[in-house]
N, CA, C and O atoms as a Maestro MAE file, in Angstrom:
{
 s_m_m2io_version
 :::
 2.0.0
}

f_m_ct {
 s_m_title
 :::
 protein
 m_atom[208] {
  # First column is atom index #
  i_m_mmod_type
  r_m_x_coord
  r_m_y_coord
  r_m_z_coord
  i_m_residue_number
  s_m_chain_name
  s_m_pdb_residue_name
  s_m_pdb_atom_name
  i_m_atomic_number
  :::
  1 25 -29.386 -16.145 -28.530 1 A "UNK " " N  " 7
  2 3 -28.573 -17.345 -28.404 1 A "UNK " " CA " 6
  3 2 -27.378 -17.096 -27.474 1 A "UNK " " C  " 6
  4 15 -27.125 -17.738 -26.455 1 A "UNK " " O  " 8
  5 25 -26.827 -16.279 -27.874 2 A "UNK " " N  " 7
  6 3 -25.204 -15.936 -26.630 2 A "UNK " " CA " 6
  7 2 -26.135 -15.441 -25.236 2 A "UNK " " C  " 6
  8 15 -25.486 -15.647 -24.210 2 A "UNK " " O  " 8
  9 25 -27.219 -14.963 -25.025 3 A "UNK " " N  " 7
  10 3 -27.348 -15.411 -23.750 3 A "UNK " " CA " 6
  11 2 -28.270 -16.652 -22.705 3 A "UNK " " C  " 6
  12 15 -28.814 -16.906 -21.630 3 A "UNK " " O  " 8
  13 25 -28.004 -16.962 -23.644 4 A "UNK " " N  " 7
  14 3 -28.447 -18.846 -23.270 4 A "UNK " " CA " 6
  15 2 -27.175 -18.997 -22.817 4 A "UNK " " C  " 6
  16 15 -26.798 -18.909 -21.648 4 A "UNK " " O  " 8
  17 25 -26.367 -19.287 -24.031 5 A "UNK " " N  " 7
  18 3 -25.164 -19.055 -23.629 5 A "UNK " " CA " 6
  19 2 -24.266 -19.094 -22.289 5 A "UNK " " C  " 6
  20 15 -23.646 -19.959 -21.671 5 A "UNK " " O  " 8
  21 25 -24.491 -17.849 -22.171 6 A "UNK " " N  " 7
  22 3 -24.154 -17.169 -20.706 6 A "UNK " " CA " 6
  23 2 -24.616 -17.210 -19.661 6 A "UNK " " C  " 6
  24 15 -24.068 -16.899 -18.604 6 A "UNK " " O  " 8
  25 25 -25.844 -17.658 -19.848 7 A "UNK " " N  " 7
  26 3 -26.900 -18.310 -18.358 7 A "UNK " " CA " 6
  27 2 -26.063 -19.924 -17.983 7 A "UNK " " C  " 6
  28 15 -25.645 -20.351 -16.907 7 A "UNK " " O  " 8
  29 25 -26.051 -20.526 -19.338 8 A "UNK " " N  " 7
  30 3 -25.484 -21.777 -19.244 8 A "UNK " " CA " 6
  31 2 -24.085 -22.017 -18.727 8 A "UNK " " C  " 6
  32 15 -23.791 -22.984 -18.024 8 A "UNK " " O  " 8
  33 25 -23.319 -21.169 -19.079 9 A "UNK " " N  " 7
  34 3 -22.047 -20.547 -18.497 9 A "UNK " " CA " 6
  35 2 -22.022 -20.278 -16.190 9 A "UNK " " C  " 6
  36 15 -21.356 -20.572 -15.198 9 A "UNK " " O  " 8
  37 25 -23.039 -19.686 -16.537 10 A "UNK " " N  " 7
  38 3 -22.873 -18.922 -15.096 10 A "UNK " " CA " 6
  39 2 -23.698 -20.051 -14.087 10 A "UNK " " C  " 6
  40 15 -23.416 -20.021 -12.889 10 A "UNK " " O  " 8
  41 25 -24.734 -21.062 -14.584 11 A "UNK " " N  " 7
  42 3 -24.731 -22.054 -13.940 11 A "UNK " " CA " 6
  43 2 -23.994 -23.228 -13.873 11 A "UNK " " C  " 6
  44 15 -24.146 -23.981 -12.911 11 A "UNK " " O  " 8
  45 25 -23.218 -23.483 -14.763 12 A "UNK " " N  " 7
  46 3 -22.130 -24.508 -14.531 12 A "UNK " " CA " 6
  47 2 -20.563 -24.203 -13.633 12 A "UNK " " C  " 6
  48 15 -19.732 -25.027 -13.250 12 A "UNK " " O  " 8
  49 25 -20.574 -22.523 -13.478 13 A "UNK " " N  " 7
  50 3 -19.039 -22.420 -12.508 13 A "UNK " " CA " 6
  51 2 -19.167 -22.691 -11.437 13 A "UNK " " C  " 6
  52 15 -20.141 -22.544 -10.698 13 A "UNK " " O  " 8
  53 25 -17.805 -23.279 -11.186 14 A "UNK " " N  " 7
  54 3 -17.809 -23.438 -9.598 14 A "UNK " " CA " 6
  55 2 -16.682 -23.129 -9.909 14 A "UNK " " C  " 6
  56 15 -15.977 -22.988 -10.908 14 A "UNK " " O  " 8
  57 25 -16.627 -22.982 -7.929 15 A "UNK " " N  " 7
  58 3 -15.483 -22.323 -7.290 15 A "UNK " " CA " 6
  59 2 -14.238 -23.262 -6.505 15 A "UNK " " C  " 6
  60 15 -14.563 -23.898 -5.502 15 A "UNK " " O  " 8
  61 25 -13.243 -23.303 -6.851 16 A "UNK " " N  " 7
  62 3 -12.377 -24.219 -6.573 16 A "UNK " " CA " 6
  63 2 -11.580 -23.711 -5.318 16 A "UNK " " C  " 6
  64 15 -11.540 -22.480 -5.325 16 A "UNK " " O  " 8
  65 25 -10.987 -24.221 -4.334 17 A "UNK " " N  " 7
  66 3 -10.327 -23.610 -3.870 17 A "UNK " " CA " 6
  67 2 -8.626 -23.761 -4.340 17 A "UNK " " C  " 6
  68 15 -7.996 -24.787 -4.598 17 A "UNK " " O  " 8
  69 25 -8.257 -22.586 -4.338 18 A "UNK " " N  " 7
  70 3 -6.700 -22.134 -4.747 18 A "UNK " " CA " 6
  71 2 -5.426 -23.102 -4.954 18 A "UNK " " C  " 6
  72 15 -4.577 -22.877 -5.816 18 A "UNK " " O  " 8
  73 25 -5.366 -24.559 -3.787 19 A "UNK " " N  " 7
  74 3 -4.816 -25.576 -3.616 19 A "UNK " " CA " 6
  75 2 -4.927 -26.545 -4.402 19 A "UNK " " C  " 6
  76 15 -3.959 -27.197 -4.795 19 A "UNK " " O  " 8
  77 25 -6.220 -26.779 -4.757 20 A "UNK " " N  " 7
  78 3 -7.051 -27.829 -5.298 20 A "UNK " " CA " 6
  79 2 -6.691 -27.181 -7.050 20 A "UNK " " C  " 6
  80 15 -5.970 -27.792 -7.839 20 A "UNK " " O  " 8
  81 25 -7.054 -26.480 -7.214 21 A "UNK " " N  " 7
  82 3 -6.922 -25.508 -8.452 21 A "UNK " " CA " 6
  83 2 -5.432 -26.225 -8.958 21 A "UNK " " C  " 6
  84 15 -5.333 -27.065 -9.852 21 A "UNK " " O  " 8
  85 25 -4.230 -25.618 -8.082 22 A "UNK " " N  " 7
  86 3 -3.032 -25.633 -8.864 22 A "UNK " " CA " 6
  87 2 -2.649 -27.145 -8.698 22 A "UNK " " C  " 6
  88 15 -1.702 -27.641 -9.307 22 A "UNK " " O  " 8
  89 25 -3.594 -27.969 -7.676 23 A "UNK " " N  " 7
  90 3 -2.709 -29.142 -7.603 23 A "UNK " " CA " 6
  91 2 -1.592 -29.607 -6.679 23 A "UNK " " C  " 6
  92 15 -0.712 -30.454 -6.833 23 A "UNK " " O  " 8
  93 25 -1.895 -28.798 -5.679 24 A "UNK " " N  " 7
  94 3 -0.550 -28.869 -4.785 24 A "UNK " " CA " 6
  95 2 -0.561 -27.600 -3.786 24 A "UNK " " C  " 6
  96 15 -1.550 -26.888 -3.958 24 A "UNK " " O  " 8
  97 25 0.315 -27.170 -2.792 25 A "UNK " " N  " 7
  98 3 0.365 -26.192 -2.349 25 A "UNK " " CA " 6
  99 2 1.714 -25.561 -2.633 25 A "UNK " " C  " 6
  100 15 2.676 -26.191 -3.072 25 A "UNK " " O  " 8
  101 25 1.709 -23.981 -2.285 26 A "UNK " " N  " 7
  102 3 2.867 -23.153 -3.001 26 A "UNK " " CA " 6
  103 2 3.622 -22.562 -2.712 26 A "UNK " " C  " 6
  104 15 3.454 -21.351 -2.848 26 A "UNK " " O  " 8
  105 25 4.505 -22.904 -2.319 27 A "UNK " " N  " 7
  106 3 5.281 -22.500 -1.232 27 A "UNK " " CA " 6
  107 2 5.630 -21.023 -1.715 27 A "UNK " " C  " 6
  108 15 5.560 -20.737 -2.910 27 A "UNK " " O  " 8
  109 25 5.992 -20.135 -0.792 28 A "UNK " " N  " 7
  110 3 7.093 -18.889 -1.033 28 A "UNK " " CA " 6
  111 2 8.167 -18.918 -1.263 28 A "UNK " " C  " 6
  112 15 8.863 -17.986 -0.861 28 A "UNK " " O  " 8
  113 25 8.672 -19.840 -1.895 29 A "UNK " " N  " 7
  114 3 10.100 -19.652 -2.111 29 A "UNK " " CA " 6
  115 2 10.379 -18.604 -4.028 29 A "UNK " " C  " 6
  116 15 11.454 -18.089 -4.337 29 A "UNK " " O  " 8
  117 25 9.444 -18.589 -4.693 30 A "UNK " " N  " 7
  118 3 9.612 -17.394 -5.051 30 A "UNK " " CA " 6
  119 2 9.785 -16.030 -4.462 30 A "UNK " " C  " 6
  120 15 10.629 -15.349 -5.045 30 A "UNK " " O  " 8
  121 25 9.176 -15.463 -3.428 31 A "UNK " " N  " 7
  122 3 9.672 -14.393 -3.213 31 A "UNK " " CA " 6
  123 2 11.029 -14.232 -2.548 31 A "UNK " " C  " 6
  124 15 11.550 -13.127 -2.395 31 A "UNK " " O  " 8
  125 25 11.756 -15.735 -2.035 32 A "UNK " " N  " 7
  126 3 13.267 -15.162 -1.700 32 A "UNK " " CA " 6
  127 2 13.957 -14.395 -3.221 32 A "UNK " " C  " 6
  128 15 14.331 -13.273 -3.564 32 A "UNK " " O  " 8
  129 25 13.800 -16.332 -4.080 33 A "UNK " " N  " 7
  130 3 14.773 -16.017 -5.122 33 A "UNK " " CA " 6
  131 2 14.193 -14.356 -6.048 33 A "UNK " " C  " 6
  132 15 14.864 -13.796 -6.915 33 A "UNK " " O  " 8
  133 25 13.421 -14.089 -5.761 34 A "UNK " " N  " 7
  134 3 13.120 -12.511 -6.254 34 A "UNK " " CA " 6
  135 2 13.457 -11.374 -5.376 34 A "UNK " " C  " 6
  136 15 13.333 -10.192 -5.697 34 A "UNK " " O  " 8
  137 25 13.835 -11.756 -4.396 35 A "UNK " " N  " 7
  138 3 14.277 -10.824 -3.598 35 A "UNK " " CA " 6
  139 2 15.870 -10.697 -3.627 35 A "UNK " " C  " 6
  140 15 16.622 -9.725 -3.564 35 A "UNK " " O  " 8
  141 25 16.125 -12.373 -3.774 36 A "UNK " " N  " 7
  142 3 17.847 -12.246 -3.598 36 A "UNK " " CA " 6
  143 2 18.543 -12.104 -4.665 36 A "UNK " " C  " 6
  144 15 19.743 -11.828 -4.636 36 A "UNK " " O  " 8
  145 25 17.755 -12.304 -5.910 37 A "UNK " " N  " 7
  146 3 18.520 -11.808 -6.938 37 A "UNK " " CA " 6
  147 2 18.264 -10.417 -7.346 37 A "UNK " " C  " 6
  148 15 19.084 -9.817 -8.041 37 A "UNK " " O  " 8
  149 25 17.054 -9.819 -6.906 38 A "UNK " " N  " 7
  150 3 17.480 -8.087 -6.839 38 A "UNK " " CA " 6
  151 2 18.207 -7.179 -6.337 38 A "UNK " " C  " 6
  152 15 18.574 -6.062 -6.700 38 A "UNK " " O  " 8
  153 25 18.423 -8.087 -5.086 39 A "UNK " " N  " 7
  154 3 19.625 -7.464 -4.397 39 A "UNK " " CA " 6
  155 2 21.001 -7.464 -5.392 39 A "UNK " " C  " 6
  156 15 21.766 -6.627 -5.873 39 A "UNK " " O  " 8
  157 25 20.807 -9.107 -5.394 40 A "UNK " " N  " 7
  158 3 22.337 -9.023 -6.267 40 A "UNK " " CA " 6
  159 2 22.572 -8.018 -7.381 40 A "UNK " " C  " 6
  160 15 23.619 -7.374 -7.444 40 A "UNK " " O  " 8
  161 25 21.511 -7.884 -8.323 41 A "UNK " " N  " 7
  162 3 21.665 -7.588 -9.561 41 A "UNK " " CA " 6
  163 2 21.670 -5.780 -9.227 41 A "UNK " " C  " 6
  164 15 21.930 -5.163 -10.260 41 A "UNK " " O  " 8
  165 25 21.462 -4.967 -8.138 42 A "UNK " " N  " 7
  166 3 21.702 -3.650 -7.468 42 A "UNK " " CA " 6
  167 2 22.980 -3.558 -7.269 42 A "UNK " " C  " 6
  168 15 23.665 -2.611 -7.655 42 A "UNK " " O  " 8
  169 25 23.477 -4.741 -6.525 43 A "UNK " " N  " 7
  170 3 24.832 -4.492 -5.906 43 A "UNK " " CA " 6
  171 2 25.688 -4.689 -7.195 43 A "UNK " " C  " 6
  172 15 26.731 -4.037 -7.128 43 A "UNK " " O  " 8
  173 25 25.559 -5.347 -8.263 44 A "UNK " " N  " 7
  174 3 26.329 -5.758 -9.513 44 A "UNK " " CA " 6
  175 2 26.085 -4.431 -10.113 44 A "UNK " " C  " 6
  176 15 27.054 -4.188 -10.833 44 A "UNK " " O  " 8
  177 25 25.253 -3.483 -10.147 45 A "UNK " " N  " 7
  178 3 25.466 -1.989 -10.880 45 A "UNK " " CA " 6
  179 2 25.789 -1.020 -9.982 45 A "UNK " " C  " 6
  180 15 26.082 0.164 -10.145 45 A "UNK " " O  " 8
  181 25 25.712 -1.570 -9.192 46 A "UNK " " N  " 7
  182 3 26.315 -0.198 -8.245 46 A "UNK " " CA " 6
  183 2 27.848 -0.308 -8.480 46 A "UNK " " C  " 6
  184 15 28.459 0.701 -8.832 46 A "UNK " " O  " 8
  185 25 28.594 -1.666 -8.274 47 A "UNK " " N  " 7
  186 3 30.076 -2.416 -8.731 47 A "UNK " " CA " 6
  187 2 30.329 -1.402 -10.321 47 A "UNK " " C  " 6
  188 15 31.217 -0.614 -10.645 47 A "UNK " " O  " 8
  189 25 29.279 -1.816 -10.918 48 A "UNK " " N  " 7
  190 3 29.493 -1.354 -12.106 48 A "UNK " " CA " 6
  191 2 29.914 0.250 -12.430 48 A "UNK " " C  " 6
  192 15 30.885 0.719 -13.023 48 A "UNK " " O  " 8
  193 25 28.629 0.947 -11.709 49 A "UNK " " N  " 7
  194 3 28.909 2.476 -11.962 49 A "UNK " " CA " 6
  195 2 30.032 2.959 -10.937 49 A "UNK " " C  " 6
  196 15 30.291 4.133 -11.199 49 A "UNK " " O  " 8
  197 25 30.462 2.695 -10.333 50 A "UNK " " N  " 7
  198 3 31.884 2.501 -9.232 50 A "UNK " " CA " 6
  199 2 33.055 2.369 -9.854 50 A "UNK " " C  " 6
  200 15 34.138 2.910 -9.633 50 A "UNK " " O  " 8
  201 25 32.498 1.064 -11.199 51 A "UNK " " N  " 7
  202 3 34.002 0.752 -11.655 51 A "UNK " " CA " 6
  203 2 34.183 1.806 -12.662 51 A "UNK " " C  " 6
  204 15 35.380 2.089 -12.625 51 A "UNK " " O  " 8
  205 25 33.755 2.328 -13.298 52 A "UNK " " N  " 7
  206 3 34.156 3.427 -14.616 52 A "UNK " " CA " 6
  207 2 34.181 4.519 -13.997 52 A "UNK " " C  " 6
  208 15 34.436 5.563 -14.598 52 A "UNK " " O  " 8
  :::
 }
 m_bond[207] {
  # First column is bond index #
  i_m_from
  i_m_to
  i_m_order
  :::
  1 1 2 1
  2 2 3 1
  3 3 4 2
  4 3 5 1
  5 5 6 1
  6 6 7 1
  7 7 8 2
  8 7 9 1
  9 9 10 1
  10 10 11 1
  11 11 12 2
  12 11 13 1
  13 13 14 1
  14 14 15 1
  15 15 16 2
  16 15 17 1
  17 17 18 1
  18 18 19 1
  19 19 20 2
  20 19 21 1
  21 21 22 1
  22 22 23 1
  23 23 24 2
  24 23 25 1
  25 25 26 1
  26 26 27 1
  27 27 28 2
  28 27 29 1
  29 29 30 1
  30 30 31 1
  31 31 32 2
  32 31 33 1
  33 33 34 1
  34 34 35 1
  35 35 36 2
  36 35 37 1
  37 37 38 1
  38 38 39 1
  39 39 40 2
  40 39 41 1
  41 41 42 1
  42 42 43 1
  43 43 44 2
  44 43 45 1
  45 45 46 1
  46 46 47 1
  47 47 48 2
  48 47 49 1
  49 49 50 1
  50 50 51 1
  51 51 52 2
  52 51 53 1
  53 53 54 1
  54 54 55 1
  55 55 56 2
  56 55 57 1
  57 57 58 1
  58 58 59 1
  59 59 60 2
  60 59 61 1
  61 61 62 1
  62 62 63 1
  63 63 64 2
  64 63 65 1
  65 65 66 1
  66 66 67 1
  67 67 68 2
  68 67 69 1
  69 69 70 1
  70 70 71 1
  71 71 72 2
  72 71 73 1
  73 73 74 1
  74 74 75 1
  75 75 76 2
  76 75 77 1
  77 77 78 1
  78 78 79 1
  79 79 80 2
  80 79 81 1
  81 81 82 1
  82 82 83 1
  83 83 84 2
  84 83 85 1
  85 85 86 1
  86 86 87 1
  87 87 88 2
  88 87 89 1
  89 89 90 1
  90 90 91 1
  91 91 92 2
  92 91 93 1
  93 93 94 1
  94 94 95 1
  95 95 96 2
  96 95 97 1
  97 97 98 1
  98 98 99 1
  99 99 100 2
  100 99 101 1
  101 101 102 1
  102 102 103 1
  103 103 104 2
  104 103 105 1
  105 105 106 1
  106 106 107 1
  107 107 108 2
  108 107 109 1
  109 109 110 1
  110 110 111 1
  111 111 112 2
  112 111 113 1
  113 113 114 1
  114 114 115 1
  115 115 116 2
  116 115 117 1
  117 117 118 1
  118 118 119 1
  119 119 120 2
  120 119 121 1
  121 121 122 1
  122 122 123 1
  123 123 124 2
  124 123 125 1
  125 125 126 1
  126 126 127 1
  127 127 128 2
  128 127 129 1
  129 129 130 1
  130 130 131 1
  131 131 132 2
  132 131 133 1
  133 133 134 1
  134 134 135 1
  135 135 136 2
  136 135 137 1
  137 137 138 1
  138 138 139 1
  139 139 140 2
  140 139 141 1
  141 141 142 1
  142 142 143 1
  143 143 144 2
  144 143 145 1
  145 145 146 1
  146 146 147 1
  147 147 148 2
  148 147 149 1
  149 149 150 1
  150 150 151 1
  151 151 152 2
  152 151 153 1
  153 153 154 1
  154 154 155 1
  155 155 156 2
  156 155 157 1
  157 157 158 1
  158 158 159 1
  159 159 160 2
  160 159 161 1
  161 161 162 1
  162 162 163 1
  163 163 164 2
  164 163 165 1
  165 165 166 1
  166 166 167 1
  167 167 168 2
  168 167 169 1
  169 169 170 1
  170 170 171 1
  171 171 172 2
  172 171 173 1
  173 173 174 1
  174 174 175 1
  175 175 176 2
  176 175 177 1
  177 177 178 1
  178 178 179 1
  179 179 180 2
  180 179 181 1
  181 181 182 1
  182 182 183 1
  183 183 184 2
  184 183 185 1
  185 185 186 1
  186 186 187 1
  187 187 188 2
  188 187 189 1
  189 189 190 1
  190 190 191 1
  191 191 192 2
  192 191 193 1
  193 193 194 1
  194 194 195 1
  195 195 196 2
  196 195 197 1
  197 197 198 1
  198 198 199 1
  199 199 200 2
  200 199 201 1
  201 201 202 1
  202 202 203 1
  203 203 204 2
  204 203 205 1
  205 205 206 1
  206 206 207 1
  207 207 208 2
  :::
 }
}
């Protein structure tokens, strides 16, 4: 039975493309704000181990 199952499974996927999937397209603006707040949050301990 589970591989009925799984036949039934593997003929019903399809393949979406990535856009279509999320609904929209995605911009990069995550990797600034992950970039610019690592910076910050380096320069805020470096401040830190500086200040004591």
């Amino acid at each position: 039975m589970r591989n009925d199952r799984e036949k039934l499974m593997v003929e019903q996927e399809q393949h979406i493309a990535t856009e279509k999937a999320r609904a929209g397209s995605t911009p990069h603006v995550v990797r600034y704000v992950l970039g610019i707040s690592l910076t910050l949050a380096i320069i805020v301990m470096i401040v830190i181990v500086w200040g004591y």
